[in-house]
C-alpha positions as CSV (number, residue, x, y, z in Angstrom):
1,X,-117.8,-96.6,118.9
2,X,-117.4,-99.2,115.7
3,X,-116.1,-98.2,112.7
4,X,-119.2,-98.0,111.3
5,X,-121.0,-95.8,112.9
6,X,-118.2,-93.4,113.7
7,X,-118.8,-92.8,109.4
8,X,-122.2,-91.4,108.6
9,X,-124.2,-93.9,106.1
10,X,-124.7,-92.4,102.6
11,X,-128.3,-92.1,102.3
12,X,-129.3,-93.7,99.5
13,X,-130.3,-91.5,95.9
14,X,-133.5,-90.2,95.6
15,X,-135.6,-92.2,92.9
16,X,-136.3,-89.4,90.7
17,X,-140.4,-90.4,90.1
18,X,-143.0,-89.0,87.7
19,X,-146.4,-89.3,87.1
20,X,-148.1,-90.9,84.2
21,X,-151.5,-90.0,83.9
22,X,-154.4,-88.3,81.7
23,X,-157.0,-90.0,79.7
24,X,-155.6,-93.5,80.6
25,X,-157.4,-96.1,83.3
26,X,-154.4,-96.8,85.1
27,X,-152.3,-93.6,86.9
28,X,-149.2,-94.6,88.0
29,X,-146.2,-92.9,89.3
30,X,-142.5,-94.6,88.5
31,X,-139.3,-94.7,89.4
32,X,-136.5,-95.0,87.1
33,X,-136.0,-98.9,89.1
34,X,-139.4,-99.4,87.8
35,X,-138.2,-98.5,84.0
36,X,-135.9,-100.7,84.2
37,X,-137.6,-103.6,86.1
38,X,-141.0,-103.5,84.6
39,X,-140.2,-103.5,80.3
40,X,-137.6,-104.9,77.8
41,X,-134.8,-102.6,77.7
42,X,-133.8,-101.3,74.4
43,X,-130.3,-99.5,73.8
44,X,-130.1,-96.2,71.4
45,X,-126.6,-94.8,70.1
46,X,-127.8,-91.1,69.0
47,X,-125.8,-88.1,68.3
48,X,-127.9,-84.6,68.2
49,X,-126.9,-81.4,68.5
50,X,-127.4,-79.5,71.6
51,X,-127.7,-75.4,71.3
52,X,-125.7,-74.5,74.5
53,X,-123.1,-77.3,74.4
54,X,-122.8,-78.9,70.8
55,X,-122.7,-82.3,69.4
56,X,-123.5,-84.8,71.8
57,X,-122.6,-88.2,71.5
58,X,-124.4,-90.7,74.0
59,X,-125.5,-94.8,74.7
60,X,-129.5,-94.7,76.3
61,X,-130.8,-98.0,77.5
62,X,-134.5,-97.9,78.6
63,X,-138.1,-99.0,77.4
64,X,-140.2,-97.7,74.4
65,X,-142.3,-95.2,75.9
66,X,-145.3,-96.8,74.3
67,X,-145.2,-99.8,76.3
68,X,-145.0,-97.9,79.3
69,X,-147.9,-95.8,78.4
70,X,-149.9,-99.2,77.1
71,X,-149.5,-100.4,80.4
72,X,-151.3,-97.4,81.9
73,X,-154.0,-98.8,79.5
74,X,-155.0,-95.5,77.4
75,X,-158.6,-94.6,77.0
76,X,-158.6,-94.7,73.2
77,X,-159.9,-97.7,71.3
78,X,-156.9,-100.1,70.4
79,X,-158.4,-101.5,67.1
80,X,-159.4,-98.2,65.7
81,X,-156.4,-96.4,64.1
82,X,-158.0,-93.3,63.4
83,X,-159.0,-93.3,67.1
84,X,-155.6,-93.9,68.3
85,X,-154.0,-91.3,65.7
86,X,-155.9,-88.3,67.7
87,X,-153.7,-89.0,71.1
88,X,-151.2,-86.9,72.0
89,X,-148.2,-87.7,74.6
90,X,-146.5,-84.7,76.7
91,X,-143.4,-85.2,78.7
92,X,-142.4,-82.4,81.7
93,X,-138.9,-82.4,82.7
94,X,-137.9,-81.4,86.2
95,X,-136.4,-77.6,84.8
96,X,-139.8,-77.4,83.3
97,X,-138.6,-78.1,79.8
98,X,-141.4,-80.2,78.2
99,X,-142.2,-81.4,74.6
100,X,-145.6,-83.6,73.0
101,X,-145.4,-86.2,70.8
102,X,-148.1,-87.9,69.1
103,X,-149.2,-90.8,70.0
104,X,-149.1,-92.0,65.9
105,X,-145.1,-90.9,66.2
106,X,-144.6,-93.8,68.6
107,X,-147.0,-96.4,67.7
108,X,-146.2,-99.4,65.4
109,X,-148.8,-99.3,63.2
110,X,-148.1,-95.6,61.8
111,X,-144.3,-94.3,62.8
112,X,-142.6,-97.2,64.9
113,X,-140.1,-94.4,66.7
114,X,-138.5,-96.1,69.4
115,X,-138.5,-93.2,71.5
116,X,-137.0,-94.7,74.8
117,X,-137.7,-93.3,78.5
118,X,-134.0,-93.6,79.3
119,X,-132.5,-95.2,82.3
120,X,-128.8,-95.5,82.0
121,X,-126.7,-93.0,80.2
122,X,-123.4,-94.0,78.8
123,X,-123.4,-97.1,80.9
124,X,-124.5,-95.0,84.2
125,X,-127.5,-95.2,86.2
126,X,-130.2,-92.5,86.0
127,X,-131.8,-93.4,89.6
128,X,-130.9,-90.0,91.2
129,X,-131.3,-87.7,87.9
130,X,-134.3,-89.5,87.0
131,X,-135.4,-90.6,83.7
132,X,-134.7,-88.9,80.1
133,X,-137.2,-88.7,77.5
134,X,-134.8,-89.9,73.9
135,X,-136.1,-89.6,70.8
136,X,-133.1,-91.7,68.6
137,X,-134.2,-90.0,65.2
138,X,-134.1,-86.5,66.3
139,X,-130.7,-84.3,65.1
140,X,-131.4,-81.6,67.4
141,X,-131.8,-81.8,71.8
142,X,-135.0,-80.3,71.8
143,X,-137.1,-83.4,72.5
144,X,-134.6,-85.1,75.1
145,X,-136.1,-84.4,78.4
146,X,-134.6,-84.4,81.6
147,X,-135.4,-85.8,84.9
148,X,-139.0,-86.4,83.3
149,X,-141.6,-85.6,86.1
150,X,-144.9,-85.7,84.2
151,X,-145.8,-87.6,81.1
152,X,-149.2,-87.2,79.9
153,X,-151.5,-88.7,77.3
154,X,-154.9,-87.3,76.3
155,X,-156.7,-86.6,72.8
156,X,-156.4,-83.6,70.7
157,X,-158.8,-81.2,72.2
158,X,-161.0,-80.4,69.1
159,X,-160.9,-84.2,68.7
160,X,-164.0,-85.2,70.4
């Protein structure tokens, strides 16, 4: 018997995926390897206050959640801000925490948040936890989602 198979391989982590999908043209499911291959990564020092475990200080590295959701081409017409304003953005985490956002918090024409859909946490991968939702300007943990496994985008109900 070699040496290496008298040691059982490590199977490798499980790429944590979620679905993006709602009132956009392109449904897509992504790993956190395709967060970080796919879009500019952009790094957020934030320090917000979590209820059970106190002030947390943290480094997130990921890309803007708009872009990601651009890519997935939303249903809403681009040049019409009023349009766009009406969109809203829900993120599910994998305890079933989830949070919404609108869509004119993120975009650059109304709040410019760089809310991020983490990859790496203080310098460490996310591949196995999956992805964090981080919104950089928030004081409290509410908003940061963990091991994201749903984001959706759609228009206000009473919108249409």
């Amino acid at each position: 018997m070699s040496r290496l198979s008298a040691h059982p391989r490590t199977p490798p982590p499980m790429l944590a995926p979620f679905a993006l999908c709602g009132d956009v043209e392109r449904p897509v499911t992504l790993t956190v390897q395709d967060l970080r291959s796919g879009w500019e990564q952009h790094r957020a020092e934030v320090v917000f206050d979590c209820a059970t475990n106190g002030p947390q200080h943290h480094s997130f590295e990921g890309p803007l959640l708009r872009e990601v959701v651009l890519d997935a081409r939303p249903v809403f017409d681009a040049r019409r801000r009023k349009n766009r304003s009406r969109y809203l953005v829900a993120v599910t985490g994998g305890d079933g925490h989830h949070t919404v956002l609108s869509w004119a918090e993120i975009d650059a024409d109304f709040g410019n948040v760089p809310v991020l859909l983490a990859t790496r946490m203080d310098g460490r991968g996310l591949d196995a936890a999956g992805s964090q939702l981080v919104a950089p300007a928030d004081r409290c943990g509410a908003r940061y989602i963990s091991a994201i496994s749903h984001v959706w985008v759609g228009a206000w109900p009473g919108s249409v």
